[in-house]
C-alpha positions as CSV (number, residue, x, y, z in Angstrom):
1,X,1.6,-41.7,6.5
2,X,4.9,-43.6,5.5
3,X,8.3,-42.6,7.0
4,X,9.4,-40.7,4.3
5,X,6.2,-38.4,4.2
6,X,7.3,-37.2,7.7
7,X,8.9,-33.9,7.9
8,X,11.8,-34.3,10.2
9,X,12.3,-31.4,12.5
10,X,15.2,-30.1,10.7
11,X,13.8,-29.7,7.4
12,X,11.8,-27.3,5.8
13,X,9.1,-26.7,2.5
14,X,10.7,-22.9,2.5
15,X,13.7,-22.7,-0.1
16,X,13.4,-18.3,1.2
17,X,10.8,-18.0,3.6
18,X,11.6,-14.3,3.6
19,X,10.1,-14.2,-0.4
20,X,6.8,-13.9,1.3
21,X,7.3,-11.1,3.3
22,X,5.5,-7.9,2.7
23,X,8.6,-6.1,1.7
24,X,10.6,-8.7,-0.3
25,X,11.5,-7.0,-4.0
26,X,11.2,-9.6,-6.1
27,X,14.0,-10.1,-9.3
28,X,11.6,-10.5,-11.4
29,X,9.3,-7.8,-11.6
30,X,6.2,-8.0,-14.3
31,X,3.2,-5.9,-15.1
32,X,4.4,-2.6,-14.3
33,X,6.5,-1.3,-17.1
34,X,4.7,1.4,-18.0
35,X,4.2,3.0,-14.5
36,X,8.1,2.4,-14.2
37,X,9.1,3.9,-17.1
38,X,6.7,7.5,-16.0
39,X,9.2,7.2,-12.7
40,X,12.4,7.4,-15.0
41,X,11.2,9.9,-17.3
42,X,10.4,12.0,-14.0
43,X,13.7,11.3,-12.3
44,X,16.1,11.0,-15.4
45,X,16.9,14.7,-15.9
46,X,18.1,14.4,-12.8
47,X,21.0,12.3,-13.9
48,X,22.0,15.3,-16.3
49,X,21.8,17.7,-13.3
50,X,18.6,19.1,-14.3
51,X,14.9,19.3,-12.8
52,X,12.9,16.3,-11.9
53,X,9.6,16.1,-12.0
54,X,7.2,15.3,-9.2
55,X,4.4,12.9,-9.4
56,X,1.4,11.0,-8.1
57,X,1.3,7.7,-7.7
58,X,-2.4,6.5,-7.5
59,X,-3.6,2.8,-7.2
60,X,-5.7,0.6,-4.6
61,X,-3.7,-1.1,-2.2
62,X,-1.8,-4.0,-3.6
63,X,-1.2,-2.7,-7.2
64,X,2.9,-2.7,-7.0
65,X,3.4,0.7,-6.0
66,X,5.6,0.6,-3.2
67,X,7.5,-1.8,-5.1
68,X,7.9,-0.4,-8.2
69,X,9.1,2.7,-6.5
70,X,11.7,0.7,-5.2
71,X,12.9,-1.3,-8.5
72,X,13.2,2.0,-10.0
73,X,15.3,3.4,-7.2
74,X,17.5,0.6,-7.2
75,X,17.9,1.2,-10.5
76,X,18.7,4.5,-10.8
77,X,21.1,3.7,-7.6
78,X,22.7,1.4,-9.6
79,X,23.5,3.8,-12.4
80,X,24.3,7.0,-11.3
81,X,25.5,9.3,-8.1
82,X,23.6,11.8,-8.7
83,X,20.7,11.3,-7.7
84,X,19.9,10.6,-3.7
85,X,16.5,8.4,-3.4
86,X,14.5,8.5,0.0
87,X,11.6,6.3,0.4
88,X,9.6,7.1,3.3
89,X,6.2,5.1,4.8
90,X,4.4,8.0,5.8
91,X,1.7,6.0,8.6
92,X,5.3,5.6,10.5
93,X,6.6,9.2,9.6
94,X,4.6,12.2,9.9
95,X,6.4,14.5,11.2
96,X,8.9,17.0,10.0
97,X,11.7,16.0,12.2
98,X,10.9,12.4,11.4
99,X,10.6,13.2,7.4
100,X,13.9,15.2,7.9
101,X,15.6,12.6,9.5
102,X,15.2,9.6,7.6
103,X,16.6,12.1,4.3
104,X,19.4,12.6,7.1
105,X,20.2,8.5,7.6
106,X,20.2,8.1,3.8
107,X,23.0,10.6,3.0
108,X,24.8,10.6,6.3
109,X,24.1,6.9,6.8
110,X,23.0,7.4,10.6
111,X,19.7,9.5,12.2
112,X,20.8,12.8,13.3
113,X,20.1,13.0,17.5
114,X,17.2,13.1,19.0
115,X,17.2,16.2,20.6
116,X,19.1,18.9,21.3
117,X,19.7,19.3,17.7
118,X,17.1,22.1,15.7
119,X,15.0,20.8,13.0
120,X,16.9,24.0,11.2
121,X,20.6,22.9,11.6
122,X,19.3,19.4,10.1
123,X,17.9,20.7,7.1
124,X,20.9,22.9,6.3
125,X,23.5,20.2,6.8
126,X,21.4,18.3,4.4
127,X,20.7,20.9,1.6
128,X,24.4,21.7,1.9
129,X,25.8,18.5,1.4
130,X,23.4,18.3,-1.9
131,X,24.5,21.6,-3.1
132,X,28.6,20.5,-2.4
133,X,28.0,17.0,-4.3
134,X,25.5,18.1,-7.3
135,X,23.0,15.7,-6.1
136,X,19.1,15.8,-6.4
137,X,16.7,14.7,-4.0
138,X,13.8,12.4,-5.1
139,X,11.6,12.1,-2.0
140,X,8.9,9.1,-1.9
141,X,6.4,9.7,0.5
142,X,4.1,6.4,0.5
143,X,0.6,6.9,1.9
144,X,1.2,10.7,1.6
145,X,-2.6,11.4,3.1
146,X,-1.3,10.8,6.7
147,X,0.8,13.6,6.5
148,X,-2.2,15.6,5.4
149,X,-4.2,14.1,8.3
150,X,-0.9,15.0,10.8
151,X,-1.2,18.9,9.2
152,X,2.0,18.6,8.3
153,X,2.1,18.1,5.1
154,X,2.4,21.3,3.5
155,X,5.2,22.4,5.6
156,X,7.4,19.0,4.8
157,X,6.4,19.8,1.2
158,X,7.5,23.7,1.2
159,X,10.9,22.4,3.3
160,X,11.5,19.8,0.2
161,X,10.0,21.7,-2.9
162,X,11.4,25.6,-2.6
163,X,14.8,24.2,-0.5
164,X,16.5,25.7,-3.9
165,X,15.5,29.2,-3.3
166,X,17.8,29.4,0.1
167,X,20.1,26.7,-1.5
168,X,20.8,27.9,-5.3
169,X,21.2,24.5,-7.8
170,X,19.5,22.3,-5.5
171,X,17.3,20.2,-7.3
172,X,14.1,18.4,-5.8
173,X,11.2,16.0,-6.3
174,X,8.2,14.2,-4.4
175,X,6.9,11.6,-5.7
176,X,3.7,10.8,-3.7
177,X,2.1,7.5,-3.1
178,X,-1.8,7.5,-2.4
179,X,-3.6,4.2,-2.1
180,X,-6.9,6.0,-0.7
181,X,-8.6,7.1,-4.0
182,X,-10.9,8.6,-2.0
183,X,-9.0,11.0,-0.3
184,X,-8.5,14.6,-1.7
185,X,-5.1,16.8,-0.8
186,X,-5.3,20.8,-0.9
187,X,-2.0,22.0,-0.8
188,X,-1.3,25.7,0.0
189,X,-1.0,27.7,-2.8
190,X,2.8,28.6,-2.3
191,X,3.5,24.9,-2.6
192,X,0.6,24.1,-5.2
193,X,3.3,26.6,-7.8
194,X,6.4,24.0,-7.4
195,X,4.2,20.6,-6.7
196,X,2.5,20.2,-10.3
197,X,3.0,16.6,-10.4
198,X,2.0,14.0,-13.5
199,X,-0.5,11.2,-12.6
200,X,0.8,7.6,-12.9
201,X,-1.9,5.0,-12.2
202,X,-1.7,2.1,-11.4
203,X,-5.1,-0.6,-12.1
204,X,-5.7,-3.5,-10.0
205,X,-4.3,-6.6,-11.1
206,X,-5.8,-9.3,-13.4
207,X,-6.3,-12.8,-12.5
208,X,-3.6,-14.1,-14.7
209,X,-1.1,-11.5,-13.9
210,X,-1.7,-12.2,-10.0
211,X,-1.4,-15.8,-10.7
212,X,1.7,-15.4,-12.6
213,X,3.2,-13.2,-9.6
214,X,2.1,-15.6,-7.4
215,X,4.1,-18.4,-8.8
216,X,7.2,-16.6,-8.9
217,X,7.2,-16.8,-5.2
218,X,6.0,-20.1,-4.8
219,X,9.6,-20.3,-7.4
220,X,11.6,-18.2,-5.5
221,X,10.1,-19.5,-1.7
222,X,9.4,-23.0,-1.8
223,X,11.7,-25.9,-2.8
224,X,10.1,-27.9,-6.0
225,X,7.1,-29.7,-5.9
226,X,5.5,-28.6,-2.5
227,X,2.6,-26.7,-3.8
228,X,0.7,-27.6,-6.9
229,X,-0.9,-26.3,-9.6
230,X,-4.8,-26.8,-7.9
231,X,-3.7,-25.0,-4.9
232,X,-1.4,-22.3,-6.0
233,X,-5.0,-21.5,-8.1
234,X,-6.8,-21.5,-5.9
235,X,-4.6,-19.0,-4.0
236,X,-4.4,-16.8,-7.0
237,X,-8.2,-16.8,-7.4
238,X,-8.9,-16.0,-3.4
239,X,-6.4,-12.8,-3.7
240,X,-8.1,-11.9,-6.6
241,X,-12.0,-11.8,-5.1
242,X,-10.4,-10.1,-2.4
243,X,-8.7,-7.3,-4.5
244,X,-5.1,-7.8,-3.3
245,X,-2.6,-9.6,-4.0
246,X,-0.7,-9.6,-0.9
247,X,-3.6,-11.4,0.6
248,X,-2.4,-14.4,-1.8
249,X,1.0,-14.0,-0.4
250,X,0.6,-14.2,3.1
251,X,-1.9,-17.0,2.1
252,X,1.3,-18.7,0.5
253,X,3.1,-18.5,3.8
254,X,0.7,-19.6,5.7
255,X,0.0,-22.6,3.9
256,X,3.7,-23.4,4.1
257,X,3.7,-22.8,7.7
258,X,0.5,-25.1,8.5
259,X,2.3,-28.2,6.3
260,X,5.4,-27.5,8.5
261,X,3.4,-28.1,11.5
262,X,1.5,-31.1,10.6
263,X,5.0,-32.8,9.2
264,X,3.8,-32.6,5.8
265,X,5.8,-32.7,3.2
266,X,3.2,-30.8,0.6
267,X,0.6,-28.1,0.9
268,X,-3.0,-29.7,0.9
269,X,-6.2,-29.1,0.4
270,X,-7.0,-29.0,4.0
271,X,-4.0,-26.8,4.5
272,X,-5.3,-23.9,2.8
273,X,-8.5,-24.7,4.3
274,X,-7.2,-24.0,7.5
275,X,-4.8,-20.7,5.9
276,X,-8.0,-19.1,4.3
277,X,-10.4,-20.0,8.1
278,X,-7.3,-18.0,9.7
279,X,-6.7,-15.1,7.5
280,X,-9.6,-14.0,6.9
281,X,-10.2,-13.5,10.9
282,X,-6.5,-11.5,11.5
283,X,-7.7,-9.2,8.2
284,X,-11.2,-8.5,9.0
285,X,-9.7,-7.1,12.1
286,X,-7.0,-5.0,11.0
287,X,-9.3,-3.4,9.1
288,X,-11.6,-2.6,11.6
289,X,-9.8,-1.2,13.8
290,X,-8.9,1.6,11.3
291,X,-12.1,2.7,10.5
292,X,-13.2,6.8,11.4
293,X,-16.2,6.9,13.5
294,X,-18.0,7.7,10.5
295,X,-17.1,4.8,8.6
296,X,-17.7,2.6,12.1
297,X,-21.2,4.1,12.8
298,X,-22.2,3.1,8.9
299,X,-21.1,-0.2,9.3
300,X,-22.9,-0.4,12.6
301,X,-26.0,0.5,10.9
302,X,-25.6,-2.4,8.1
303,X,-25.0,-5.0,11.0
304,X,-28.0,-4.0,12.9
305,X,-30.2,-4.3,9.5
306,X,-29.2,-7.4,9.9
307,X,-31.4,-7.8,6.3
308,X,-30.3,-6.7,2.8
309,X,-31.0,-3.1,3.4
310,X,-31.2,-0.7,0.3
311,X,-28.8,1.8,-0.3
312,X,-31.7,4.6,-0.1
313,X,-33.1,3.4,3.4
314,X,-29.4,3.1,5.1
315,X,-28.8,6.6,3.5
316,X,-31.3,8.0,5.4
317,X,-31.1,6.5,8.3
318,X,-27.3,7.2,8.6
319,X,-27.8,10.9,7.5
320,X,-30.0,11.1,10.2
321,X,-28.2,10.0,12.5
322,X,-24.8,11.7,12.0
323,X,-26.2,14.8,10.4
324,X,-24.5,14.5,7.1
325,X,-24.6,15.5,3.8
326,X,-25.8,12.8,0.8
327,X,-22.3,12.8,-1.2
328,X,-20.4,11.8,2.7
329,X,-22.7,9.0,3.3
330,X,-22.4,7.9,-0.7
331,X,-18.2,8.8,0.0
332,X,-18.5,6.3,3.4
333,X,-20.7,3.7,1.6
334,X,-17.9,3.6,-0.9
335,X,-15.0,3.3,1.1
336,X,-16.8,0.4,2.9
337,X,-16.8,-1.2,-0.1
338,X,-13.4,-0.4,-1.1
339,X,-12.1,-2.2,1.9
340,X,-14.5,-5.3,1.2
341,X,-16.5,-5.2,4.1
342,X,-19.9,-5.1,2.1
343,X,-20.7,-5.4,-1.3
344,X,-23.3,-3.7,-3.0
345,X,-25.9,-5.4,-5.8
346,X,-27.9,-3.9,-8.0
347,X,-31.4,-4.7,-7.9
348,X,-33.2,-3.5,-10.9
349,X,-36.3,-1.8,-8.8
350,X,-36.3,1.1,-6.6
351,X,-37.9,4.8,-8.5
352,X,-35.4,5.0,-11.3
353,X,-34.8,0.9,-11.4
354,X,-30.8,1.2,-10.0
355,X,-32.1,0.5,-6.3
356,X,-28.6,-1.2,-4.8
357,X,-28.8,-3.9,-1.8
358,X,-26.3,-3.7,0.8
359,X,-24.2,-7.2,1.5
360,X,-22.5,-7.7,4.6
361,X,-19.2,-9.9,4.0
362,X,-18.7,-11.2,7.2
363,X,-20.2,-12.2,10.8
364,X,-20.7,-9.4,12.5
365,X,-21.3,-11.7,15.5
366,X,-17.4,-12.9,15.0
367,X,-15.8,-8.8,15.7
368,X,-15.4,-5.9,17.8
369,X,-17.1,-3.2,15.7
């Protein structure tokens, strides 16, 4: 390697290393007009001090939810004051008082104390200060089904939803963000008559679309000529077997951050080698280690097979084992494959010819199950 292929310690491939971080909002923002435009339909008679609407946001992870949430309230910010937008991550806020206090920092600009405080005197101050400005409250609640698995979530939606019955002209909205397609809310039926929300989906991405996104980053977080064409493929094509695109991202970063290391001035082959041998390891784990006992005790079944076991055979060896019903173990299988761990093929034989073959994605020898 000649002198000027050596990295020197003060120099660096990233132009914005912060362009691959999980919450960066891209300027450019592709593939999601439609789904954006449903959000502005829903939030633009709030402009004109009328109702919003509520919604449901549904998609797999890694479809541009969260983020298009955010384009659109930085949009709406941008063009009018009346309308306050909260965006709240639900698997770090599940409680009332936490709900009620992020609201709280985004009109007041501060959290409201800890304690000594009521939950009550918050919510007032808050509904008040709407009423006295004419403002209406959109309220994102990203990965909404932890605040059904908390219990809590009818009582945050009744506090948001009917606040206009103790505080006339007060105008609200929830826009709810589910990435668990699985999952299925019951809301009481005294919030079920003010939450009748519209549906906007959002698909996985395509190939070319996550290859496209993924080149505006390499645009926006590398300096020219770094990456090429061969690599950032074969970035865009790993995200894509894996269903998510932020997999292709941290991919990106990690790449960058192995060429650092080795003084490189370019990403190689043998640098995303190395990226994809690490990833995989640090995602396989997370993961895991979110998995219900059900979901666990399934999986533990498929590793102990250790042979292409049919979906029929695992279905009843796992019902009896957990005493559950058919449609649970299908709902498990499902969500294992949802979350990659196992594919499921096919086979053309079995009674009715649809027999499917359980695949196990990774080395179960390599985890903590």
């Amino acid at each position: 390697m000649g002198i000027e292929d050596i990295l020197m310690y003060d120099e660096s491939l990233f132009k914005n290393i912060n362009a691959f971080d999980p919450d960066y909002l891209p300027p450019n923002y592709n593939f999601r007009d439609t789904q954006m435009e449903a959000m502005a339909i829903a939030i633009r008679p709030a402009m004109r001090n009328a109702q919003p609407s509520n919604a449901v946001i549904l998609g797999s992870p890694a479809t541009g939810k969260t983020t298009a949430v955010k384009k659109v309230y930085e949009l709406v910010e941008k063009n009018t004051d009346k309308v306050v937008c909260v965006y709240i991550n639900c698997q770090l806020h599940t409680t009332r008082f936490g709900i009620i206090s992020q609201i709280h920092k985004q009109i007041f600009g501060h959290l409201p104390p800890e304690s000594g405080v009521p939950f009550a005197k918050i919510y007032e101050k808050i509904m008040l200060e709407l009423q006295k400005k004419g403002q209406s409250l959109i309220l994102s609640l990203d990965d909404v089904n932890y605040l059904f698995q908390s219990k809590n979530a009818n009582k945050i939606f009744y506090d948001i939803l009917r606040a206009y019955e103790e505080f006339p002209g007060v105008k609200t909205a929830i826009f709810a963000i589910l990435s668990d397609l699985e999952f299925r809310y019951v809301l009481d039926k005294n919030v079920n008559t003010v939450f009748i929300p519209q549906e906007i989906m959002f698909q996985p991405y395509s190939y070319s679309e996550i290859e496209d996104i993924l080149r505006d980053r390499v645009r926006a977080g590398f300096y020219p000529n770094v990456i090429g064409d061969d690599i950032i493929e074969q970035v865009a094509m790993y995200a894509f077997d894996n269903g998510d695109l932020r997999t292709g991202i941290a991919l990106l970063r990690s790449c960058g951050n192995i060429a650092e290391a080795d003084a490189s001035r370019e990403i190689t082959q043998e640098h995303f080698d190395e990226a994809v041998d690490s990833l995989v390891s640090i995602n396989i784990s997370q993961v895991l280690s979110t998995l219900t006992e059900n979901e666990r005790s399934l999986l533990l079944l498929i590793t102990e097979s250790r042979e292409n076991i049919t979906a029929g055979d695992l279905g009843e060896a796992f019902r009896e084992k957990e005493n559950v019903s058919y449609a649970s173990y299908n709902r498990t299988l499902d969500k294992l494959e949802f979350l990659r761990l196992i594919d499921t093929k096919y086979t053309g034989s079995g009674a009715r010819g649809n027999s499917r073959e359980i695949i196990l994605r990774f080395n179960p020898d390599d985890y903590q199950i």
